[in-house]
C-alpha positions in Angstrom: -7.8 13.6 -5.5 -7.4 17.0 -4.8 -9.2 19.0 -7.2 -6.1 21.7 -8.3 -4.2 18.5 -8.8 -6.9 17.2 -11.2 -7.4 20.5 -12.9 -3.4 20.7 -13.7 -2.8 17.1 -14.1 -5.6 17.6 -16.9 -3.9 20.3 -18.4 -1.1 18.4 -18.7 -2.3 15.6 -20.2 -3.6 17.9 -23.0 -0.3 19.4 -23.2 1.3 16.2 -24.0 -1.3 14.6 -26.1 -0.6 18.0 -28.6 3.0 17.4 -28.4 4.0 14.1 -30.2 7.6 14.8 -29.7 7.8 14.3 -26.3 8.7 11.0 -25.3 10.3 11.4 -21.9 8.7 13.2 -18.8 9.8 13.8 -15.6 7.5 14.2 -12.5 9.0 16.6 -10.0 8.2 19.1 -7.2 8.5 20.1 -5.0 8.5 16.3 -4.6 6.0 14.0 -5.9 6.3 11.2 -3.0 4.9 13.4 -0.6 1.3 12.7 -2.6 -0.7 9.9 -1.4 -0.3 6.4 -3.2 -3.8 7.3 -4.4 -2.6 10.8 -6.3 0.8 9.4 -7.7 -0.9 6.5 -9.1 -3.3 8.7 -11.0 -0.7 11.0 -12.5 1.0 8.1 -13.3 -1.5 6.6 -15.4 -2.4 9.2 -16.8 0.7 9.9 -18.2 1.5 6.0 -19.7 -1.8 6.7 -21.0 -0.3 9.3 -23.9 1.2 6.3 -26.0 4.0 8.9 -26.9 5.6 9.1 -24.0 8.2 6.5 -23.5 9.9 7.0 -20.0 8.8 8.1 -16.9 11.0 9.6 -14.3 10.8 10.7 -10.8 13.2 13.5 -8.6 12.5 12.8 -5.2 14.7 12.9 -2.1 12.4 11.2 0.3 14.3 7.9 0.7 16.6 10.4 2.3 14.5 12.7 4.0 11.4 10.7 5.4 12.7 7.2 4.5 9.2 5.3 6.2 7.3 6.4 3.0 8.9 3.9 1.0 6.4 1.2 1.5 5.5 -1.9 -0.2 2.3 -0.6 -1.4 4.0 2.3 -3.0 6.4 -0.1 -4.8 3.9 -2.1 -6.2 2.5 0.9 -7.5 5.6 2.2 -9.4 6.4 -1.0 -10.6 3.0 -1.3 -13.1 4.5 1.6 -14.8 7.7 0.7 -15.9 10.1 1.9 -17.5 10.2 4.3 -14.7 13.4 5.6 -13.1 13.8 7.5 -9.7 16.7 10.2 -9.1 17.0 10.8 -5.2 19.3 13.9 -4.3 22.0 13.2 -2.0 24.4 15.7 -0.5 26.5 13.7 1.4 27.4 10.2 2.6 26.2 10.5 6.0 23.0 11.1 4.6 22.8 7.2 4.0 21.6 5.9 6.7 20.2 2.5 7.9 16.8 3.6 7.2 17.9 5.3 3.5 19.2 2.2 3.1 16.1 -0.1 3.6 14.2 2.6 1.4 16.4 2.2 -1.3 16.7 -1.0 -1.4 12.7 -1.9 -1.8 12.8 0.4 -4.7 15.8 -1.4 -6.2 14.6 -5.2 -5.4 11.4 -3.8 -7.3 13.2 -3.3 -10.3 13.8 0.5 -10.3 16.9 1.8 -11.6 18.2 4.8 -9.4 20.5 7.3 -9.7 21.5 10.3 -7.9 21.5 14.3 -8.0 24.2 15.8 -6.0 24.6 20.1 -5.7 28.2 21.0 -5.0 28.5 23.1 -1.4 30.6 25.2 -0.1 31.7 23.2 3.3 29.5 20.2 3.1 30.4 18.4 0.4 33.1 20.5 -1.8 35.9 18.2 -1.9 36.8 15.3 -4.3 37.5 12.8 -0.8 33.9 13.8 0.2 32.1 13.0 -3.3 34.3 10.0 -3.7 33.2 8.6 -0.5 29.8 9.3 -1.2 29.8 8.2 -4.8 31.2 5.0 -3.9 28.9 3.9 -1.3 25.6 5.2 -3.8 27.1 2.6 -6.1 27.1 -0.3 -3.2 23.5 0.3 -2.3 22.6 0.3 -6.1 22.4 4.1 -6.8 23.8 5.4 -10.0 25.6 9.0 -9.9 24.1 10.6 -12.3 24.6 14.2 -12.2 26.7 16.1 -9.5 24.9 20.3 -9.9 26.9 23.5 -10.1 25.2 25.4 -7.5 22.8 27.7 -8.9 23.9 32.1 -8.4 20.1 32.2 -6.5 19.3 34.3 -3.9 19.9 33.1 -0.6 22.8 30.5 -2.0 26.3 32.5 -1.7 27.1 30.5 1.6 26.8 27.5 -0.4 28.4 28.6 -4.0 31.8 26.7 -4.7 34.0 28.5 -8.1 33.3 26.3 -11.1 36.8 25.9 -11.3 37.3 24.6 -8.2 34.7 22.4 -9.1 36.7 21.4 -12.3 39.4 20.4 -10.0 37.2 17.9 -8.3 36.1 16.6 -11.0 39.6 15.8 -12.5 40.3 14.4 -8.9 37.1 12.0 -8.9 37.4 10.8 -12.6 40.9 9.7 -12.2 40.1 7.8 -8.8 36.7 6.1 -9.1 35.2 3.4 -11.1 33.4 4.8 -14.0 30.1 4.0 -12.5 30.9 6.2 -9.9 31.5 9.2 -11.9 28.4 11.4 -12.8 28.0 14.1 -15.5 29.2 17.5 -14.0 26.4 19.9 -15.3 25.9 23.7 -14.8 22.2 24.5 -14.8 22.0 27.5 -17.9 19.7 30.3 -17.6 17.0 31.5 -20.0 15.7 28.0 -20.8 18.8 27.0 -22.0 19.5 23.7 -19.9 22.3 21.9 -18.5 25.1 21.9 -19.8 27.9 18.9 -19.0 31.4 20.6 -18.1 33.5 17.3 -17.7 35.4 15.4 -18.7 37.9 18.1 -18.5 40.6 15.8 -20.1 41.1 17.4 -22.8 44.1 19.8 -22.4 44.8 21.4 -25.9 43.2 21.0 -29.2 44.1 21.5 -33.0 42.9 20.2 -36.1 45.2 17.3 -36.3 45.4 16.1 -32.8 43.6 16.6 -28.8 46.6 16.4 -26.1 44.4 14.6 -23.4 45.6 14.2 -19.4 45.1 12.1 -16.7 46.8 12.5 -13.4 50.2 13.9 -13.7 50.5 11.9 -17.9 49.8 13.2 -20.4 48.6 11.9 -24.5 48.5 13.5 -27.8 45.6 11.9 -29.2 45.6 12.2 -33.6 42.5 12.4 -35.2 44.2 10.7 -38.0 45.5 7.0 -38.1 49.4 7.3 -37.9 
């Protein structure tokens, strides 16, 4: 174990054991399957060792990326720590290859639910056909969509950045054409600490204090708060 990696896993571990309230964490990156089995197993267990902390979770997109490090040794290992779920980032369905495939499945057979993190960009995946397609086939392999990203205003992004309302659109366009288990949460990533914050549905045409006028497609529903 690398000793930087023991020196912050330590810190931590101290961090959470001061923190009662935390009851979820999520192991991150960079991403976290590039360690050895040897160093995720240790951060692992270190981690179910703080009796507060309920779930584990994982953001990864090697089953994409580098597929062959998906092994059997490494499911066997993330399988003595359950709950534990994985998130793999996806961008589009061509990413899902035979060998994605293989690697997602040995998680799955090993019990570990997945879901997906898409970023909406410009040109290779901003249209509600494109995410639809991918969306669907994540579900047919076992993978969840779970959240679907505004991209973030970084530097070195523009190329990528789609309009949020543009993004809306697609949104509207997927939820009315897909199986609800193929619809994730569309989230904008807040500054300042704030968080993400879910922008769909986007049903919900008109309010007032008596009734919601909610749409689908081209019909639409006035909705009473109040038993008629």
């Amino acid at each position: 174990m690398n000793s930087d990696i023991d020196l912050d896993l330590q810190r931590s571990i101290n961090y959470f054991n001061s923190h009662k309230d935390i009851r979820d964490v999520l192991i991150t990156g960079g991403d976290p399957l590039i360690l050895s089995d040897e160093e995720l197993e240790k951060i692992l267990s270190c981690l179910r060792a703080v009796k507060h902390i309920e779930v584990l979770r994982i953001g990864t997109r090697i089953p994409v990326s580098l597929p062959m490090r998906i092994t059997e040794n490494l499911v066997k290992i993330l399988k003595k720590y359950h709950p534990l779920y994985i998130n793999i980032h996806f961008s589009n369905i061509n990413e899902i290859t035979d060998e994605c495939i293989s690697a997602v499945n040995m998680l799955a057979d090993g019990g570990i639910p997945l879901g997906s993190q898409t970023v909406l960009l410009k040109d290779i995946n901003d249209s509600a056909e494109s995410l639809i397609k991918l969306f669907r086939k994540l579900i047919n392999i076992r993978v969840k969509p779970y959240y679907l990203y505004q991209c973030d205003k970084t530097f070195g992004c523009n190329d990528f950045y789609v309009n949020l309302d543009k993004g809306i659109n697609i949104m509207n366009t997927i939820q009315a054409n897909s199986t609800g288990l193929a619809v994730p949460h569309f989230v904008v990533d807040l500054p300042w600490e704030i968080g993400k914050c879910i922008v769909c549905p986007c049903s919900i045409k008109e309010t007032s204090s008596s009734k919601f006028l909610l749409s689908k497609k081209n019909f639409e529903y006035k909705y009473y708060n109040t038993i008629q």
